[in-house]
C-alpha positions in Angstrom: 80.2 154.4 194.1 76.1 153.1 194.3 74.7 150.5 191.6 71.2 150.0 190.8 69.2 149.0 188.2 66.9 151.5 186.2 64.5 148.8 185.4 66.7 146.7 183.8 70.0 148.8 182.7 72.6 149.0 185.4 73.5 152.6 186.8 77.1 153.1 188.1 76.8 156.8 190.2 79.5 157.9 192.4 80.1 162.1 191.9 76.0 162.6 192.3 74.8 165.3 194.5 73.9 163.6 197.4 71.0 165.8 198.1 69.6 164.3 194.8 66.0 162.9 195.0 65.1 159.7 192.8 62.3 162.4 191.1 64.6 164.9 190.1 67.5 162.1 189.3 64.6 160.8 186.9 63.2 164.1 185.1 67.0 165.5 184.9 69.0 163.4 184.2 67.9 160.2 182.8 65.4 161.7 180.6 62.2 159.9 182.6 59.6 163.0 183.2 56.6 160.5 183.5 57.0 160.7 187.4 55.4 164.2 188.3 56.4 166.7 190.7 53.3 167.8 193.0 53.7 168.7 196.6 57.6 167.8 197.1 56.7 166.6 200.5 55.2 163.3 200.2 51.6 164.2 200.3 49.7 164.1 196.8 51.5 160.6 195.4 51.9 161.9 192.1 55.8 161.1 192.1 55.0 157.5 193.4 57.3 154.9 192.1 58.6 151.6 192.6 61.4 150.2 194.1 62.4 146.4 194.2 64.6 144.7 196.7 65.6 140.7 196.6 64.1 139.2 199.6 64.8 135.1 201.0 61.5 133.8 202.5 62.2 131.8 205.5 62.0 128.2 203.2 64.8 130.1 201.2 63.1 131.2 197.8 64.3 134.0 196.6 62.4 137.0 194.8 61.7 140.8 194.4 59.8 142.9 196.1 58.2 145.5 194.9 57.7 148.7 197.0 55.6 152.2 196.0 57.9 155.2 197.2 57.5 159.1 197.0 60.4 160.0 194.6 60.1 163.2 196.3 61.3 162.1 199.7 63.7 159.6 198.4 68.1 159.9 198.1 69.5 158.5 195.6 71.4 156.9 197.4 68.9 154.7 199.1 68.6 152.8 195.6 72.2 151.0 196.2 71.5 147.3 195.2 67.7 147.5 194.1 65.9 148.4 191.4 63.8 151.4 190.3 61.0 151.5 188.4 58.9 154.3 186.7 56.3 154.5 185.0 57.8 154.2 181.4 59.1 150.9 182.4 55.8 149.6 182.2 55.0 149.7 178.8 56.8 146.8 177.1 56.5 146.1 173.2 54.4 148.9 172.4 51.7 147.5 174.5 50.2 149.4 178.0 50.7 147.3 181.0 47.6 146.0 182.4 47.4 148.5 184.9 47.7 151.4 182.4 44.9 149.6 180.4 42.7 149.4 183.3 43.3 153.3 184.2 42.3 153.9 180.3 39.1 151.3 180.2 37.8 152.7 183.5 38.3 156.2 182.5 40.3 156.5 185.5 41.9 159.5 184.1 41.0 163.0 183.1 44.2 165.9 183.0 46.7 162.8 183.5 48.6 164.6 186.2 48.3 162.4 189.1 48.2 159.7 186.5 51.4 157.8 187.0 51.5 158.1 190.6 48.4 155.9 190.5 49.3 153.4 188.1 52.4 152.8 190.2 50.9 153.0 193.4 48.2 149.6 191.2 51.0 148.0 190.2 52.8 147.7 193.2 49.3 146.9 194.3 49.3 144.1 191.8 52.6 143.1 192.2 52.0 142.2 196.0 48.2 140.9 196.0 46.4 138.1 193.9 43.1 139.1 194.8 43.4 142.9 197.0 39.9 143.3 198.7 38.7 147.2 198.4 40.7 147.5 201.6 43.6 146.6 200.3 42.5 148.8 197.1 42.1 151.8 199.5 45.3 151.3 201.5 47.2 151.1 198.4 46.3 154.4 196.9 45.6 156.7 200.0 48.7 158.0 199.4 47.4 159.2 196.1 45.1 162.5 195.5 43.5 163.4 192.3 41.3 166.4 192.2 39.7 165.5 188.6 38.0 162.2 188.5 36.5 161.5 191.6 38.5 157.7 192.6 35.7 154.9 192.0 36.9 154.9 188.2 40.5 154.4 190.0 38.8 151.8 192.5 37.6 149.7 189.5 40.5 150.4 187.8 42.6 148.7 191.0 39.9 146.1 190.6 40.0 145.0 187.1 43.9 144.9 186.8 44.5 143.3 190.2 42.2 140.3 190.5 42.5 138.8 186.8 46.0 140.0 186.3 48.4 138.2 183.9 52.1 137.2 184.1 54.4 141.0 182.9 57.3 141.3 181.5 58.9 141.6 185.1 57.5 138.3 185.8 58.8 136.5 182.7 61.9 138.3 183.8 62.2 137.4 187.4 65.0 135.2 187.2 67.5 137.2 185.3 66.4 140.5 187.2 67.2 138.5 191.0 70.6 137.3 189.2 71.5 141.0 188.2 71.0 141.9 192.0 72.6 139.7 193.3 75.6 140.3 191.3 75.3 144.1 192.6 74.6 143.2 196.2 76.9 145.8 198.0 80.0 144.2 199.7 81.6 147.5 201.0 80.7 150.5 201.9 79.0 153.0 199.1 79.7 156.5 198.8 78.0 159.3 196.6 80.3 162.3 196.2 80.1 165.5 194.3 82.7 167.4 196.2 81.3 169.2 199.0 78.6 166.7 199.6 78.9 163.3 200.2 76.7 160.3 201.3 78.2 157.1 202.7 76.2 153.9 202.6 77.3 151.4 205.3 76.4 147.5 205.2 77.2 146.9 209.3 76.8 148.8 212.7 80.3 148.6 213.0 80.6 150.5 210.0 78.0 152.7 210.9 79.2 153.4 214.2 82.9 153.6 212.9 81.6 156.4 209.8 79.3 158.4 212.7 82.2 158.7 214.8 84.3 160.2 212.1 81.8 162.4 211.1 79.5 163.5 213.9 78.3 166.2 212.0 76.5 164.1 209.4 72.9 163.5 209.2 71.3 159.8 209.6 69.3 159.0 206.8 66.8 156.0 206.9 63.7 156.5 205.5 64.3 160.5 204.6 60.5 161.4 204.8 61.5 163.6 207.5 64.3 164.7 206.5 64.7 164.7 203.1 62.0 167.6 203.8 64.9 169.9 204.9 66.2 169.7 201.0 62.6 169.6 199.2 61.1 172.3 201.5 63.0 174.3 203.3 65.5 174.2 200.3 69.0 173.4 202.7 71.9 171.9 201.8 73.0 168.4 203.7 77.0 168.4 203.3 77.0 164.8 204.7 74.8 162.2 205.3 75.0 158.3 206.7 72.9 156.2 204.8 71.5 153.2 207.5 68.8 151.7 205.6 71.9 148.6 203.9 72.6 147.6 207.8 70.6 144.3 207.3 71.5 144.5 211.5 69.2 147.3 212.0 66.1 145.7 209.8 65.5 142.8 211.4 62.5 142.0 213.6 63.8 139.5 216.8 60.8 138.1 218.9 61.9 136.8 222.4 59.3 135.2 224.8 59.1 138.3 226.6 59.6 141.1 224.5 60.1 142.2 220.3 63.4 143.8 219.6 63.2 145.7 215.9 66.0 146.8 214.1 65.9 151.1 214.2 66.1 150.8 210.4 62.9 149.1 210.2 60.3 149.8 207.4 56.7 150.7 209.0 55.2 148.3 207.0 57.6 145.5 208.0 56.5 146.6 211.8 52.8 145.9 210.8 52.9 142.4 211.5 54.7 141.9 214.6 53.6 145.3 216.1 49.9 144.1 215.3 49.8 140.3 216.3 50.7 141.9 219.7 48.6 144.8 220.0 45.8 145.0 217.7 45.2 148.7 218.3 48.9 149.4 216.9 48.3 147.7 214.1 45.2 150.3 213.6 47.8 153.2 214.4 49.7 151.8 211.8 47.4 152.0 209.1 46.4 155.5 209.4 50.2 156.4 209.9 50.6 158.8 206.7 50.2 156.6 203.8 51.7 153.5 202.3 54.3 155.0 200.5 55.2 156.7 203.7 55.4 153.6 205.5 57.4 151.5 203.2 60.1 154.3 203.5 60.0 155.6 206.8 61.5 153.8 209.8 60.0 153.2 213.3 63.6 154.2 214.7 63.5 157.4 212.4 59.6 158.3 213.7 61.5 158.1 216.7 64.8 159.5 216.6 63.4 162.9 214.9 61.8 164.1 218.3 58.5 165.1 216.8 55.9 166.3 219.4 53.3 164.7 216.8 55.1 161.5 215.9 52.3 159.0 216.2 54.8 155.6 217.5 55.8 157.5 220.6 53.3 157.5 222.7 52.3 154.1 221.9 55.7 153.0 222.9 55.8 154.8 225.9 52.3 153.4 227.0 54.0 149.8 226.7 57.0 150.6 228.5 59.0 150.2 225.3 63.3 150.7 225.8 65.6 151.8 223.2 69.0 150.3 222.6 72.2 153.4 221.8 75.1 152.5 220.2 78.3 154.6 220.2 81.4 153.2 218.8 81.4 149.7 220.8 79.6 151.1 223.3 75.7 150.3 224.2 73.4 151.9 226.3 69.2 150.8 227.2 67.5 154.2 228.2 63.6 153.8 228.6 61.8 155.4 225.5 59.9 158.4 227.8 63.3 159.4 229.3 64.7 159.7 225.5 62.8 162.6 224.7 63.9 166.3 227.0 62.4 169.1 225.2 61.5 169.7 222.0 63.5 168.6 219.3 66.3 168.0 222.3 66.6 164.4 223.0 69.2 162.1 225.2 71.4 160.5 222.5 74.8 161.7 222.6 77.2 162.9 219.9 78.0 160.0 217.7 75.1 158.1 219.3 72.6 156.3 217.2 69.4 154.3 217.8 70.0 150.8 217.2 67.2 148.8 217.8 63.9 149.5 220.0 62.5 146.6 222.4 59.0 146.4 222.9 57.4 144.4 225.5 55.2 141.4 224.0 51.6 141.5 225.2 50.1 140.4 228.3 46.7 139.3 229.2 46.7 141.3 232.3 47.6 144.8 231.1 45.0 146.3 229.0 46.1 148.3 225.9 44.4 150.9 223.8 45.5 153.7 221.6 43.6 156.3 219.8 44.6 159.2 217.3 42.5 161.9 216.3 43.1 163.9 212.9 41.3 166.2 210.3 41.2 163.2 207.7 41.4 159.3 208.7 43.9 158.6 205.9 47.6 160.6 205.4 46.9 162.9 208.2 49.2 164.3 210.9 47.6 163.7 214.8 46.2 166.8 216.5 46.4 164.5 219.7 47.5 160.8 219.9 46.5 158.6 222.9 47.4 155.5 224.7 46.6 154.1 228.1 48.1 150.7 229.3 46.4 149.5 232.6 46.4 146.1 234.9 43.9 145.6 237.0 43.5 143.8 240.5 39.9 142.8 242.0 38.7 146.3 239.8 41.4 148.2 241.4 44.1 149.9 239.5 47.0 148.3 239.9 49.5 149.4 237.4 48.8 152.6 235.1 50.5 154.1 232.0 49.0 156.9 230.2 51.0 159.0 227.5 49.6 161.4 224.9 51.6 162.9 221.5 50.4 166.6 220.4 49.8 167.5 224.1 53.3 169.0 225.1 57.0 169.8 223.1 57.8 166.1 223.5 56.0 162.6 223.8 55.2 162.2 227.4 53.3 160.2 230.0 50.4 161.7 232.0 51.8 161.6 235.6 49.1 163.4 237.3 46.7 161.2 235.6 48.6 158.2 236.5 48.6 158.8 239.6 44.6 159.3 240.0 44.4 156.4 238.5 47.0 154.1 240.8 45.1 152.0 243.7 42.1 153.5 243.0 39.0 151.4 241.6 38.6 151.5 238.0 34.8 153.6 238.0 33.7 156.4 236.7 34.3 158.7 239.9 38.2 157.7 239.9 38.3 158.1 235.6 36.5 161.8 235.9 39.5 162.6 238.6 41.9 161.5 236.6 40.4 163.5 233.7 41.0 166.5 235.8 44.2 165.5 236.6 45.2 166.0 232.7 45.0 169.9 233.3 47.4 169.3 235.4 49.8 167.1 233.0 49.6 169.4 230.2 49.4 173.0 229.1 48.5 172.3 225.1 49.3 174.9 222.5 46.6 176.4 220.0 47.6 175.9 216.4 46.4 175.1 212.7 45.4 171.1 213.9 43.4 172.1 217.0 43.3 174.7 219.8 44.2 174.0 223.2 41.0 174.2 224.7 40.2 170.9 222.0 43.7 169.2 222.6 42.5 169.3 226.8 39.0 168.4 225.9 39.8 165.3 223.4 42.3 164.1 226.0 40.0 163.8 229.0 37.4 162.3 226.3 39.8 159.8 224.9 40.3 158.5 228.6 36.7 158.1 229.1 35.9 156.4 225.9 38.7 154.2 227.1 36.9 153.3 230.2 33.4 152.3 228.6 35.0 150.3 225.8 36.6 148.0 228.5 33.2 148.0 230.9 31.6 147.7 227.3 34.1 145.6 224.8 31.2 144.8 221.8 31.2 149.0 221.8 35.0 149.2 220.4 35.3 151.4 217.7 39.2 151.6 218.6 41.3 153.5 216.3 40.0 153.8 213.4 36.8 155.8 214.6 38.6 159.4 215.3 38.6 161.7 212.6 
């Protein structure tokens, strides 16, 4: 069995289809249609709703946090112990919530299709922000796509209800809400069955590694925006999935004087912080890494563990050296990141084997970090080719190199031809243009929708070089944020 709260009634599920998604749990069988169906893959927002978790600051206070989620991409079963809220939770006493008033005073609204995605995606917003800047007001509602209005209505509409908001009902209500949790806080393992599905929700790696060895067949499920795409999109059936995102083990962010070591079952978003206080250009990454809804569900061990050739953490991890830590029964195992990946989709991890945590190398003065990532669109966009070059340098000679590119090749990889230009070489342009040619010899790129091969090769070779002038040039940095 899974509790949760629907707002605030409690919901006891246990013979669910596991393969259930919070939207379609919502519009069939709760009666809830306000949260819209429209892409079913985590792209338009328009299913956007919130999910609230009790969280214990480091001076001990206790309260909820409120997280925007694509419905679409999200189990059922990854509500055990929070609370969900849609968007007819917001009304309260027959009056609109001060988001929904803003949406209606700013004319922020025109077919009303995309509308509750919005005024979820603001009051999450509102929730978590006394005063949101428009950068906030952006982040907030990339994830979000409305092809009536035009968004500056929507902009003013984050504005007005965000920095003069007043207490809500799930203010006034705080206390009894975090009590209701807490009473529901899981202290076993959960389970969602309907027969010949079933989803098991453990709280410990020792549970997780006891319930993956039983069933080696089942499928890891974290943030599901990968794979909840199998169900959504390519309309298959999961008979049994492992739920990992209870194992308060595999969520937790340890810093150690020479390295970070984050849980697999990480949130993106928690990564922010840590991840950018180290290396600024991450942080960047991180921001253009699908959209917020995206990264307060999916898991830097899941952007991992699914092999992508395009997943953007990668070859940022790679670049830094970064190790991941395997568990398999009581067994562990450290296996550097760039010898994880084989082929495509084919990775190292054994049967029963599961990421556990991934440990990151804290930043050094000496080493000189920089990623890039070009795209179609700066916000929610997939990579055509993603960069990242980690250098030290001795008396302008190159002394260490590390140079690995996503989009380039069927897996993640380093640049060893490149590398190798680069090592014991002075850092000039003469020594950057061979190791530009050396990239041909790296990687053959494939043609597709994002980019041909000619423009992966090409943007490759010109990523490297713009590295090289920003560091000879530093008040040039566009980093980041400048491909599109």
């Amino acid at each position: 069995m899974i509790q949760f709260l629907l707002n605030q009634e409690l919901r006891s599920e246990h013979a669910l289809d596991p393969n259930l998604t919070v939207l379609n749990y919502l519009r069939d069988h709760v009666g809830k249609p306000g949260t819209k169906e429209g892409c079913a893959s985590g792209d338009c927002g328009a299913c956007t709703v919130v999910v609230g978790e009790l969280q214990t600051d480091d001076d001990g206070r206790e309260h909820i946090r409120y997280r925007s989620l694509n419905s679409c991409l999200t189990f059922v079963s990854s509500l055990h112990g929070k609370q969900l809220i849609s968007v007819e939770d917001l009304k309260h006493k027959g009056e609109l919530h001060s988001v929904q008033k803003a949406m209606v005073e700013c004319h922020g609204s025109q077919c009303g299709f995309c509308t509750p995605g919005f005024v979820m995606s603001l009051f999450a917003l509102q929730k978590n922000s006394d005063a949101p800047d428009h950068a906030k007001a952006h982040e907030a509602l990339a994830g979000n796509l409305c092809r009536c209005t035009g968004y500056r209505p929507i902009l003013e509409a984050a504005e007005q209800s965000c920095c003069a908001k007043q207490p809500d009902q799930f203010d006034a209500r705080e206390a009894d809400t975090i009590a209701r949790l807490k009473a529901i806080a899981p202290t076993d393992i959960g389970e969602l069955n309907s027969g010949d599905k079933r989803c098991l929700v453990p709280l410990t790696v020792a549970d997780l590694a006891d319930l993956y060895d039983a069933y080696p067949q089942a499928r890891l499920l974290a943030g599901g925006t990968d794979l909840a795409l199998e169900v959504t999109q390519f309309h298959r059936t999961l008979p049994v999935m492992i739920y990992v995102g209870n194992v308060a083990e595999m969520k937790r962010i340890d810093r150690f004087d020479d390295r970070l070591e984050i849980g697999a079952a990480t949130a993106l978003s928690d990564c922010y912080e840590a991840l950018n206080a180290e290396y600024p250009d991450f942080g960047e990454l991180l921001h253009r890494f699908a959209s917020l809804q995206i990264r307060n569900q999916g898991t830097l061990g899941g952007n991992i563990g699914n092999a992508s050739p395009i997943g953007d953490s990668p070859p940022l991890l790679i670049a830094l050296g970064a190790q991941i830590v395997l568990c398999k029964g009581e067994t562990r195992r450290t296996l550097a990141l760039e010898d994880y990946f084989i082929d495509y989709r084919v990775t190292a991890r054994q049967e029963s084997e599961f990421i556990e945590k991934i440990i990151v190398p804290r930043a050094s003065a000496e080493k000189l970090f920089r990623a890039y990532k070009i795209s179609k669109r700066l916000d929610d966009d997939i990579s055509a080719v993603c960069a990242a070059f980690n250098i030290r340098l001795e008396n302008g000679v190159v002394a260490e190199a590390r140079v690995a590119f996503g989009g380039m090749a069927a897996i993640p990889k380093r640049a060893a031809a490149c590398e190798a230009a680069l090592l014991g070489a002075p850092f000039n342009n003469a020594t950057v243009e061979r190791a530009c040619a050396a990239l041909g010899e790296d990687f053959t790129p494939l043609s597709d929708f994002r980019a041909s091969k000619e423009y992966r090769l090409l943007s490759a070779q010109n990523l490297l070089r713009k590295y090289f002038i920003e560091l000879q040039t530093p008040h040039i940095e566009t980093r980041v944020t400048a491909y599109v």
